[in-house]
C-alpha positions as CSV (number, residue, x, y, z in Angstrom):
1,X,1.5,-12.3,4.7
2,X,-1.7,-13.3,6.4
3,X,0.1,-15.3,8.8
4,X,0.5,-14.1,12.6
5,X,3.9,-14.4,14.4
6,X,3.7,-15.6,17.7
7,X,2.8,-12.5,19.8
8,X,-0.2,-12.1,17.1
9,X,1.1,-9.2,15.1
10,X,1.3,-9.6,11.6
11,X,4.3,-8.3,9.8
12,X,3.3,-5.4,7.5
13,X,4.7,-4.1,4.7
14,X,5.7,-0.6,6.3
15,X,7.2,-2.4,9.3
16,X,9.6,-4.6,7.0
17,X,10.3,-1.3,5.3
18,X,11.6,0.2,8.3
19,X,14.4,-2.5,8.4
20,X,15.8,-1.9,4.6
21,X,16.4,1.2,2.4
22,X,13.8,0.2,-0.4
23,X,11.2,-2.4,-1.9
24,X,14.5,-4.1,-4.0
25,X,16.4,-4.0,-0.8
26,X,13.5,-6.5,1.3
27,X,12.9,-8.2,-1.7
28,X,16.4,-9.2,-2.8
29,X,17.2,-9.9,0.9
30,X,14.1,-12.1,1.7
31,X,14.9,-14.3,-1.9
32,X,18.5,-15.0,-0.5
33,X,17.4,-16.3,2.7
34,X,14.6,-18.0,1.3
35,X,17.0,-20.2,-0.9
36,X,19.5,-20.4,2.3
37,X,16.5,-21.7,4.0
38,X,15.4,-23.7,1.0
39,X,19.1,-25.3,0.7
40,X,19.0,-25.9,4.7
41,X,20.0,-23.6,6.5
42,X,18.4,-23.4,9.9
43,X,15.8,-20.7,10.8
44,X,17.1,-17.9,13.2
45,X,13.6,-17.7,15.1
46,X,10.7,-19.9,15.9
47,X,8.6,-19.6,12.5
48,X,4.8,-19.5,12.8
49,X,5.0,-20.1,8.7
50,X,5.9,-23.0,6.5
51,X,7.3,-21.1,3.4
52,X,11.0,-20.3,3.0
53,X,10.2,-17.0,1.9
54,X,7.5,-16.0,4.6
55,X,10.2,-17.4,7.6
56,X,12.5,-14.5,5.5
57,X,10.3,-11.9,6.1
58,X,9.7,-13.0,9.7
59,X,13.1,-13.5,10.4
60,X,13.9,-9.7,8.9
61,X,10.8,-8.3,10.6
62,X,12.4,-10.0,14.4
63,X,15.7,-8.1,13.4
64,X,17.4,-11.2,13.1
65,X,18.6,-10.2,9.7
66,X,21.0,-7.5,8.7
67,X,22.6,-6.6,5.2
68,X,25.3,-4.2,4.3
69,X,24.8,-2.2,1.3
70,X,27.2,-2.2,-1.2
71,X,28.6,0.8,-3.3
72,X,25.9,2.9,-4.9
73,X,25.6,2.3,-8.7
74,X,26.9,-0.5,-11.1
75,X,29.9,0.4,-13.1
């Protein structure tokens, strides 16, 4: 994630960790959007990226993305 958003902060690892519960949380939640955005859905903010999957982690990192966790465990 080398890219800048717009203020000139880049989105860090710890900062997109402080949205989500875990690593598989951000990463699971970034690929979903990434292949809404890939399918054409339109981006919540004004991307400074290109990639599907780095507009994700923008859009998370804005707080423009939430998730609900589901029960804990599979059964």
């Amino acid at each position: 994630m080398d890219r800048k958003r717009g203020d000139g902060h880049r989105v860090t690892l710890d900062e997109l960790l402080t949205k989500v519960d875990s690593k598989y949380t951000l990463v699971v939640l970034a690929a979903r959007r990434a292949r809404q955005l890939v399918d054409g859905a339109e981006p919540v903010i004004e991307p400074t990226a290109s990639k599907p999957v780095t507009i994700a982690l923008e859009e998370l990192a804005a707080g423009k993305l939430q998730y609900v966790p589901g029960k804990a465990g599979i059964k």
